[in-house]
Kinemage of the C-alpha trace (Angstrom):
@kinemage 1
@onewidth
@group {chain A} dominant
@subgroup {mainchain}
@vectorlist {calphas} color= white
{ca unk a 1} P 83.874 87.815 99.545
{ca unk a 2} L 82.271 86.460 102.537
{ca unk a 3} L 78.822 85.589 101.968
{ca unk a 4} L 77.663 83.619 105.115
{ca unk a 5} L 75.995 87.053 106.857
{ca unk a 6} L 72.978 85.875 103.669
{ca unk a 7} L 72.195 82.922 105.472
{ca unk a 8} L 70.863 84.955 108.554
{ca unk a 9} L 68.634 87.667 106.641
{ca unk a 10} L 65.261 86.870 108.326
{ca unk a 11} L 62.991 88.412 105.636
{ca unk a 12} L 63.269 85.785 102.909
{ca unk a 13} L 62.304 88.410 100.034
{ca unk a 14} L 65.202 90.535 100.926
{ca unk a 15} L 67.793 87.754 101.073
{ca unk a 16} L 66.583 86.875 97.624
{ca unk a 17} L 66.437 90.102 96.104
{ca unk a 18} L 70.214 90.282 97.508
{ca unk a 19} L 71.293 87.359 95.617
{ca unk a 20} L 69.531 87.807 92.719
{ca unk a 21} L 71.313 91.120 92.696
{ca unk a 22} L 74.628 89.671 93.291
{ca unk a 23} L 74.759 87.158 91.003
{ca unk a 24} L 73.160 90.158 87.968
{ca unk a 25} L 76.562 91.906 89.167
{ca unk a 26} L 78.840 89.746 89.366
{ca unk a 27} L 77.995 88.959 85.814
{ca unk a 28} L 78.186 92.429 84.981
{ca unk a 29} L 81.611 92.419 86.550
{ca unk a 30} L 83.058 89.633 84.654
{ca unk a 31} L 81.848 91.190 81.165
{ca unk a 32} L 83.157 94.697 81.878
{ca unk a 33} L 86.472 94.037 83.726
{ca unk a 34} L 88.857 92.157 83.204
{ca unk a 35} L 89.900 88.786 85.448
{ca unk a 36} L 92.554 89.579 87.953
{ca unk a 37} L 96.009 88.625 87.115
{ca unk a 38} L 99.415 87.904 88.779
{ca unk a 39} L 100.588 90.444 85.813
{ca unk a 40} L 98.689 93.351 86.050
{ca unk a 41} L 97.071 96.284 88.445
{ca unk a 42} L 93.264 96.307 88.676
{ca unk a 43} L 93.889 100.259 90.048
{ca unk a 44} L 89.996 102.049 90.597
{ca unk a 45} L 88.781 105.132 92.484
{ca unk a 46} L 85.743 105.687 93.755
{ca unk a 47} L 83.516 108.131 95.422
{ca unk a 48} L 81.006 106.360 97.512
{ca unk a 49} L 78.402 109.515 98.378
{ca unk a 50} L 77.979 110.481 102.151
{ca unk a 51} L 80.142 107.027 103.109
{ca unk a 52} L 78.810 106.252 106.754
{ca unk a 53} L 75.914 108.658 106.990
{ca unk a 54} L 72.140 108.227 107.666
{ca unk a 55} L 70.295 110.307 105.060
{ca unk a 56} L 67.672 108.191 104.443
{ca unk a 57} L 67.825 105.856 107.153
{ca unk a 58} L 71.173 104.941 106.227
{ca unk a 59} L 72.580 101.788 103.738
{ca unk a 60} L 70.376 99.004 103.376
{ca unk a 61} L 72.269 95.112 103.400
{ca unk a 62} L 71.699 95.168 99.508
{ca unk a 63} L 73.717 97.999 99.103
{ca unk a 64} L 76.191 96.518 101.312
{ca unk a 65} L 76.833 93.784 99.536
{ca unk a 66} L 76.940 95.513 96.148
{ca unk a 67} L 79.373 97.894 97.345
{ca unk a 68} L 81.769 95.148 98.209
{ca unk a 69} L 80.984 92.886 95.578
{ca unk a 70} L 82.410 95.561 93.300
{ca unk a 71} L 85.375 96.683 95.396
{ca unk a 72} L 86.471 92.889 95.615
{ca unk a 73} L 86.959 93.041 91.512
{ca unk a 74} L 89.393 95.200 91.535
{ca unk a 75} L 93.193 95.032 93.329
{ca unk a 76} L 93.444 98.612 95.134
{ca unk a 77} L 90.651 100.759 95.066
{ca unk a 78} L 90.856 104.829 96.254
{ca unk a 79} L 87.864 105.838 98.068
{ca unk a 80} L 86.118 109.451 98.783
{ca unk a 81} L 83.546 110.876 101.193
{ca unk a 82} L 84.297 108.198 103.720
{ca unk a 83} L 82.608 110.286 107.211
{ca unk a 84} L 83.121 110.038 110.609
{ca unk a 85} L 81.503 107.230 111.390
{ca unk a 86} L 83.692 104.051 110.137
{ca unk a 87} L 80.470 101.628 110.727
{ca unk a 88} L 79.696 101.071 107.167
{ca unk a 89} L 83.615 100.750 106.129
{ca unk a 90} L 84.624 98.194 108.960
{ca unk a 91} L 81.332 95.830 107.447
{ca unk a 92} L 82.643 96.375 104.235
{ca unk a 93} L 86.141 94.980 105.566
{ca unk a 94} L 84.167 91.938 106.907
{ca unk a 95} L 82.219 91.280 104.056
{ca unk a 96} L 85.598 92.057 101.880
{ca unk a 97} L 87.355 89.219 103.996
{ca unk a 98} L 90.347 88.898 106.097
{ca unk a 99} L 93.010 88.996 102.544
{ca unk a 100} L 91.748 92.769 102.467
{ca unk a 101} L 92.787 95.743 104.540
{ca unk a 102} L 92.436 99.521 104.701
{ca unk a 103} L 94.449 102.926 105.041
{ca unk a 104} L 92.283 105.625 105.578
{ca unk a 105} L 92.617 109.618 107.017
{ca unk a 106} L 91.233 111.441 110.461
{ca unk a 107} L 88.434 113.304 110.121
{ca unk a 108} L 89.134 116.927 107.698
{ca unk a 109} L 87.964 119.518 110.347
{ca unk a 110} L 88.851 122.133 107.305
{ca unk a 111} L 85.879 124.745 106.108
{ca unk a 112} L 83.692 122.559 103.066
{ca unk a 113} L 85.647 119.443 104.732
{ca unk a 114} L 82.310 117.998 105.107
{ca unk a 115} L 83.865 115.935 107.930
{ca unk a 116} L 85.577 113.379 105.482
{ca unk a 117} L 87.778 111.281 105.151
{ca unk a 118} L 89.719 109.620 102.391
{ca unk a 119} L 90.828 105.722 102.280
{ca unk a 120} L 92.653 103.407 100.056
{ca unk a 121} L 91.619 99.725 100.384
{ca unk a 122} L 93.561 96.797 98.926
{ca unk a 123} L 94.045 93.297 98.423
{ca unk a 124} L 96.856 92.425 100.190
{ca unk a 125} L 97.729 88.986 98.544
{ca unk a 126} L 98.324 91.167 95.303
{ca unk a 127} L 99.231 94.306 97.207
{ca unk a 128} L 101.531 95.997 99.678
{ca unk a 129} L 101.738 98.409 101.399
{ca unk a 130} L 104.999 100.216 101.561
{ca unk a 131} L 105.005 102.559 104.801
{ca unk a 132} L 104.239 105.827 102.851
{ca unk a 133} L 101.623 107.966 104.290
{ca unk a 134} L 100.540 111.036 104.425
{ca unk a 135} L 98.361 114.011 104.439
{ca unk a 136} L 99.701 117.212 102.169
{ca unk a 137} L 99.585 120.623 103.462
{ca unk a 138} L 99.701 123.443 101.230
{ca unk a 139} L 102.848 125.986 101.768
{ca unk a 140} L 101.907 129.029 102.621
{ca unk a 141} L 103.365 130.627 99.050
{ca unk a 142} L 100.645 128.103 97.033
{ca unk a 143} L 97.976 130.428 98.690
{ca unk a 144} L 95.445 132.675 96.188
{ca unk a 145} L 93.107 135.380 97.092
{ca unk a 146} L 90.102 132.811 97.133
{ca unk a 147} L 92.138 129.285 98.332
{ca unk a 148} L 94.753 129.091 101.001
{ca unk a 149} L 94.360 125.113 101.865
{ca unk a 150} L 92.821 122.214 99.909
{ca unk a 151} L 89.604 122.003 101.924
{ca unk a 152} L 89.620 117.917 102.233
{ca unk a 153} L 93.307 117.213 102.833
{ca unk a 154} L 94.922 115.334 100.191
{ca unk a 155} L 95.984 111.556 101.160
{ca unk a 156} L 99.037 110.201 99.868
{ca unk a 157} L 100.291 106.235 100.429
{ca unk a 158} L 102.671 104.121 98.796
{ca unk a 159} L 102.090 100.465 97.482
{ca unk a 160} L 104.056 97.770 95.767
{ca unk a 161} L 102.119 95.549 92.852
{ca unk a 162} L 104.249 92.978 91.504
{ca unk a 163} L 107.887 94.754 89.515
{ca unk a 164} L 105.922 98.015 90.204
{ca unk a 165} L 105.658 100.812 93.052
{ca unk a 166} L 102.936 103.363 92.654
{ca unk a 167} L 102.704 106.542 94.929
{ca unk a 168} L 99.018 107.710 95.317
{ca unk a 169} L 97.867 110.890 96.231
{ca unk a 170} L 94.128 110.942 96.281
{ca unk a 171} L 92.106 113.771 96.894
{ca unk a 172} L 88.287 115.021 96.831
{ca unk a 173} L 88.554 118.499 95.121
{ca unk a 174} L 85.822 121.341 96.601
{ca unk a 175} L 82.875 121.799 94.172
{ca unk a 176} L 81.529 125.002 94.952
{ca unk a 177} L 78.819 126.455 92.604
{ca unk a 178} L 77.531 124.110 90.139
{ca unk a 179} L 79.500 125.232 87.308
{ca unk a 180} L 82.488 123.882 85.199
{ca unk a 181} L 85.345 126.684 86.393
{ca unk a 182} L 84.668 127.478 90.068
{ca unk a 183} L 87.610 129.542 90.340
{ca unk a 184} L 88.085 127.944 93.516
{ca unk a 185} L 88.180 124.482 92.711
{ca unk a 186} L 90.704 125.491 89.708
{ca unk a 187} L 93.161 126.826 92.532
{ca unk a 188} L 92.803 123.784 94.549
{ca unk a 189} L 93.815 121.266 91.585
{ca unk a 190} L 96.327 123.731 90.271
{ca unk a 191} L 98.230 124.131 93.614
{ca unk a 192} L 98.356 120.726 94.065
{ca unk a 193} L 99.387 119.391 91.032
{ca unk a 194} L 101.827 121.947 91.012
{ca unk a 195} L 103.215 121.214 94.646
{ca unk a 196} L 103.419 117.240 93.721
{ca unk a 197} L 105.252 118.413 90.144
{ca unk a 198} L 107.584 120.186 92.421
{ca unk a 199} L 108.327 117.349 95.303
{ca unk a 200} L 108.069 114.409 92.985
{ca unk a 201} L 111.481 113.281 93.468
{ca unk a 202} L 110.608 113.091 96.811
{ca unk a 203} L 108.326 109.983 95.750
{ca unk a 204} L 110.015 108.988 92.432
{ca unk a 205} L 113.569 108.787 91.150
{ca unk a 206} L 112.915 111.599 88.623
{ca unk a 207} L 116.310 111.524 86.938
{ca unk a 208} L 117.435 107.825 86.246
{ca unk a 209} L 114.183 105.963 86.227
{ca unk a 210} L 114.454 102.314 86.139
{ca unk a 211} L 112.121 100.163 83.125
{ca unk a 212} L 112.376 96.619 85.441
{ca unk a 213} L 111.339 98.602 88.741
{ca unk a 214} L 109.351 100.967 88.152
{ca unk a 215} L 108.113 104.208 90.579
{ca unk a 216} L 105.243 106.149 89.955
{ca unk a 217} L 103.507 109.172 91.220
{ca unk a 218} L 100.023 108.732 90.309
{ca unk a 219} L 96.927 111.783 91.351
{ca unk a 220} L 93.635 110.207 91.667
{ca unk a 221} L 89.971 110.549 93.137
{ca unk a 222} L 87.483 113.128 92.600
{ca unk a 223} L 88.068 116.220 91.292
{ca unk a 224} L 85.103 117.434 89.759
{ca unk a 225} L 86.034 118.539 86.800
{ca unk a 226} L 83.404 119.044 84.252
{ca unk a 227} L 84.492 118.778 80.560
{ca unk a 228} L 88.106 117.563 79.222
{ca unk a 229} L 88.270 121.089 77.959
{ca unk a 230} L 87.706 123.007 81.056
{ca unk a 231} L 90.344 124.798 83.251
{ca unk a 232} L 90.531 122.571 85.939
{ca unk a 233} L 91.465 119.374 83.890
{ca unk a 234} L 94.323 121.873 82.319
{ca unk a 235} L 95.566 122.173 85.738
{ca unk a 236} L 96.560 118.453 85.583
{ca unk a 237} L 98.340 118.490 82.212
{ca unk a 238} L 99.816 121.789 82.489
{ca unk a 239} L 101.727 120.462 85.677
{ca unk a 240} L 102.893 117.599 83.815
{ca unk a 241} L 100.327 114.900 84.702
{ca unk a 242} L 99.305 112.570 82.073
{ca unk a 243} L 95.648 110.565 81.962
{ca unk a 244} L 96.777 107.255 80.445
{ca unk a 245} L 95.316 107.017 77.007
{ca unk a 246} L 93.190 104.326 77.817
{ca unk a 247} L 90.743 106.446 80.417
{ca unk a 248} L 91.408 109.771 77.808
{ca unk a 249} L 89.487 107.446 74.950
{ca unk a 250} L 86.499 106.696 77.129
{ca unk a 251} L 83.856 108.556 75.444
{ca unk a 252} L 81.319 108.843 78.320
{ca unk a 253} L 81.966 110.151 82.267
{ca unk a 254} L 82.118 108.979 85.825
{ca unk a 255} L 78.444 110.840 87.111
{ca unk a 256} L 75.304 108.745 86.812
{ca unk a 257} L 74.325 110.626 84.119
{ca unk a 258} L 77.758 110.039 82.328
{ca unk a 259} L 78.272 113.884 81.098
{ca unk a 260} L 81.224 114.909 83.635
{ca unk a 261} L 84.386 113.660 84.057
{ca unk a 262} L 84.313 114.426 87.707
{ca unk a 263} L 87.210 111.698 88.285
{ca unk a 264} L 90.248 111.046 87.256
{ca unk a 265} L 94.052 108.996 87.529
{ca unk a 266} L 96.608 111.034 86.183
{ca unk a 267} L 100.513 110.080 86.625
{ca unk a 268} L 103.020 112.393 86.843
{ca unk a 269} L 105.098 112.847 83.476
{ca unk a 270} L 104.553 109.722 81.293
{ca unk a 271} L 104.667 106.237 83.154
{ca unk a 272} L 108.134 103.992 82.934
{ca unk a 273} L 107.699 100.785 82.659
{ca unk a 274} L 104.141 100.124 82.972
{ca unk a 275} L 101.841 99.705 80.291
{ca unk a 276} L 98.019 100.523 80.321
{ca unk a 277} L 96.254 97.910 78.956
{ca unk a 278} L 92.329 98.297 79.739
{ca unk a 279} L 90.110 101.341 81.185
{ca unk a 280} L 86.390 102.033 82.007
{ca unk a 281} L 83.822 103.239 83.827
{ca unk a 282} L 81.596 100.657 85.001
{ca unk a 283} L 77.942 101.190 86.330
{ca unk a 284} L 76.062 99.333 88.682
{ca unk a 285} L 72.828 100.673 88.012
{ca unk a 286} L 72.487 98.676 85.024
{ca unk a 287} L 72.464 95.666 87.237
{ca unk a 288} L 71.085 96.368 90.537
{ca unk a 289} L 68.793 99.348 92.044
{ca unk a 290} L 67.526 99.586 89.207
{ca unk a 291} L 63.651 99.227 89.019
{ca unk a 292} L 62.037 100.513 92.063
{ca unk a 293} L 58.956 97.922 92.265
{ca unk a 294} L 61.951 95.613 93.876
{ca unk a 295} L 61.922 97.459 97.314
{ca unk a 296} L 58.493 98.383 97.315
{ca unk a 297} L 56.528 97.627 100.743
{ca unk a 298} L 60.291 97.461 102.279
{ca unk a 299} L 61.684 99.371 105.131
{ca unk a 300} L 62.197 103.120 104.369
{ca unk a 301} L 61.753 102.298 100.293
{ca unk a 302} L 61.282 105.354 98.361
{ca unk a 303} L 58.668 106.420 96.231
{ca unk a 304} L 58.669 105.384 92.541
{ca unk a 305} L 59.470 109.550 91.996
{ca unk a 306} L 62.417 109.604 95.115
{ca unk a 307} L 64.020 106.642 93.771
{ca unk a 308} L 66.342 107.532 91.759
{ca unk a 309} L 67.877 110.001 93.807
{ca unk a 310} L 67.433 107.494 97.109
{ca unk a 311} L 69.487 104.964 94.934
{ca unk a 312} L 72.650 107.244 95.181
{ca unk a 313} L 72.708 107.310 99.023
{ca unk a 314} L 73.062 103.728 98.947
{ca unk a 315} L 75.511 102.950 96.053
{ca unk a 316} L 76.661 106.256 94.906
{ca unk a 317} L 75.979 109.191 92.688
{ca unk a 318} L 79.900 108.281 91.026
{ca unk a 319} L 80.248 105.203 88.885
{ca unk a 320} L 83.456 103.580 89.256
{ca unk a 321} L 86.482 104.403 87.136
{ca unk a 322} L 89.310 101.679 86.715
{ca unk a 323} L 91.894 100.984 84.883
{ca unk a 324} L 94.447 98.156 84.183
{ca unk a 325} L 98.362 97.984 84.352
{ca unk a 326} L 100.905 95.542 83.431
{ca unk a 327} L 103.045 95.188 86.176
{ca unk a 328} L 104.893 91.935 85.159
{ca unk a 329} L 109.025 93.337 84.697
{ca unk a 330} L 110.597 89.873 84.764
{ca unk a 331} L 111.703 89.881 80.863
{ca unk a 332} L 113.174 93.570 81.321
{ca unk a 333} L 114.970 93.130 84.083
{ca unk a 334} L 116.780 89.563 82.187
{ca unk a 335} L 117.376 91.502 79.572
{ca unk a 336} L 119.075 94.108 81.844
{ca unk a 337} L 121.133 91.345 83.441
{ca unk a 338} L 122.404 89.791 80.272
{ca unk a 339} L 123.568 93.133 79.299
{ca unk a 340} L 125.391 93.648 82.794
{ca unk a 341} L 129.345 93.804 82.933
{ca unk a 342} L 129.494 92.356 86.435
{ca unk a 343} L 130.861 95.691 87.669
C-alpha cells in the first residue's frame, strides 16, 4: 500500500480520522483473514456499488483508502459495478502500488447494463496473468421468452497462482424485481452456467486432469441470489458447479444486512488438486464508517438518518467474500516423478 498521499491531506481531522480508520482495519484484516502465503490463493470477489460514480458527491479519501486497504489483503480480487469513468479505479491502482495491476471490460451498452464494467485486479508478485480474456456471448439457441443475452456481459480471464491455473468467469447477474426467483435472473445464471458446463474443455482438460498442475474453471461475482434454496442458486449446481464447502458452511450472507447470499465462487465439477482451506465474509463496517458523529461538520456528510445508506456509496452495499486455496503441488508432482518409467 502506498500511504504517502496521507501526508498531504490539508484538514488535519480528516487525515486522522483516515488513519485511525486504517489502522481499526487493518486489525480487523489480520484477525479475519488469513496472512498471505507462497502456498495458497487469497481468491475474493467483490461488488463495489456504483464504482466511479458521483451519487453523493462521489468517494471521499477515507473510503479510498479503505477500499484498497482491503483489496491489498487478498491475492486476486473480482470486482463488479466498475462504471465508465475509471477515475476512482486508476487511484485505487496508485494507492494499491506498482506490484498490482488490473484487467477490466468496455463499457456493457446492453439494456439493465447500467453502463458497467467488470475487472479482476491482482497481485502480480503472487499472480499471473495467462493471456485468457474474454467477454461471453450467449448463442442464439440459450435464448428464453424473457432473456436472450446476459445483460452485463460476462468476463472471463485466466491466471496462474503457484502449481495452479484458475479460469474465471465473473459476472454481475440482472436483479430485476426485488424478489428471490425473478424469472429473469434464473435464465441468466442458468444459461450461463449451462454454456460454461458445455465449453469447459475449452478452459480445462476435462478428461485427464492432472493433481500436480491443476486447471480450474471457477464462476464468480454477483449473482443475486437470495436463499441457498432458491432457483437461481440450483442453476449453479444443477450445471455441475460446486461452492467449495468452506463458503457453503458460512452461516450468514454477503449484503450488509447478511440475509442474502447475493455472491458466490462456484467451480465447475469438483476442484483437482486444490484444497480449500479457509472462507468468509468479512465486513468493514464493523471497523470503519461506522458511527456517523465521525464525519459530522465534513464536506457533503450525511445526516445521522442518511448515513447508513450514504455509507454504501462509499464502501459498498456487498461485504467481501473470500476464500483460501492451497496451491503448493511440489510433493505431488515428486511423488509423480518417482513413480515415472522414464518413457
Amino acid at each position: 500500500m502506498n500511504y504517502t498521499g496521507l501526508r498531504w491531506i490539508k484538514d488535519t481531522k480528516q487525515r486522522q480520522r483516515i488513519i485511525a480508520g486504517l489502522r481499526k482495519l487493518r486489525a480487523g484484516l489480520k484477525s479475519k483473514v488469513p496472512a498471505k502465503s507462497d502456498h495458497s490463493l487469497l481468491l475474493a470477489t467483490w461488488n463495489i456499488r456504483e464504482f466511479g460514480g458521483a451519487k453523493y458527491g462521489g468517494r471521499t479519501p477515507d473510503a479510498m483508502y479503505y477500499i484498497a486497504e482491503c483489496m491489498s489483503r487478498f491475492d486476486l480480487i473480482a470486482v463488479q459495478e466498475v462504471r465508465a469513468d475509471l477515475k476512482a479505479l486508476r487511484d485505487i491502482m496508485r494507492l494499491l502500488g506498482r506490484q498490482w495491476n488490473v484487467i477490466f471490460t468496455d463499457v456493457s451498452y446492453a439494456d439493465s447494463g447500467n453502463g458497467e464494467r467488470l475487472a479482476f485486479v491482482y497481485n502480480t508478485t503472487k499472480v499471473s496473468f495467462t493471456g485468457l480474456a474474454g467477454e461471453l456471448v450467449l448463442p442464439g439457441k440459450s435464448a428464453t421468452e424473457i432473456m436472450s443475452q446476459i445483460s452485463r456481459t460476462p468476463f472471463v480471464c485466466g491466471f496462474q497462482v503457484g502449481w495452479a491455473k484458475f479460469n474465471l468467469c465473473t459476472v454481475h447477474i440482472y436483479y430485476g424485481t426485488s424478489k428471490a426467483e425473478d424469472p429473469k435472473r434464473v435464465d441468466e445464471i442458468n444459461a450461463l452456467a449451462k454454456l460454461l458446463a458445455a465449453k469447459a474443455k475449452d478452459y480445462i482438460n476435462t478428461k485427464t486432469p492432472v493433481d500436480y498442475s491443476p486447471e480450474h474453471l471457477v464462476l464468480l461475482g454477483d449473482f443475486n441470489i437470495f436463499s441457498r434454496t432458491d432457483k437461481t442458486y440450483e442453476a449453479l449446481t444443477k450445471n455441475k458447479f460446486v461452492v467449495p464447502a468452506a463458503l457453503q458452511k458460512l452461516p450468514a450472507g454477503s449484503n450488509v444486512a447478511q440475509d442474502k447470499f447475493y455472491d458466490q465462487i462456484a467451480f465447475f465439477k469438483q476442484k483437482v488438486g486444490v484444497t480449500s482451506t479457509n472462507a468468509g465474509i468479512f465486513d468493514f463496517f464493523k471497523y470503519v464508517f461506522d458511527d456517523p458523529k465521525e464525519f459530522k461538520g465534513g464536506k457533503s456528510a450525511p445526516t445521522a438518518k442518511a448515513f447508513p445508506q450514504w455509507r454504501t456509496y462509499q464502501m459498498s452495499d456487498h461485504l467481501i467474500m473470500w476464500t483460501e486455496f492451497s496451491v503448493d503441488q511440489t510433493d505431488t508432482y515428486l511423488k509423480s516423478l518417482a513413480a515415472w518409467d522414464g518413457k
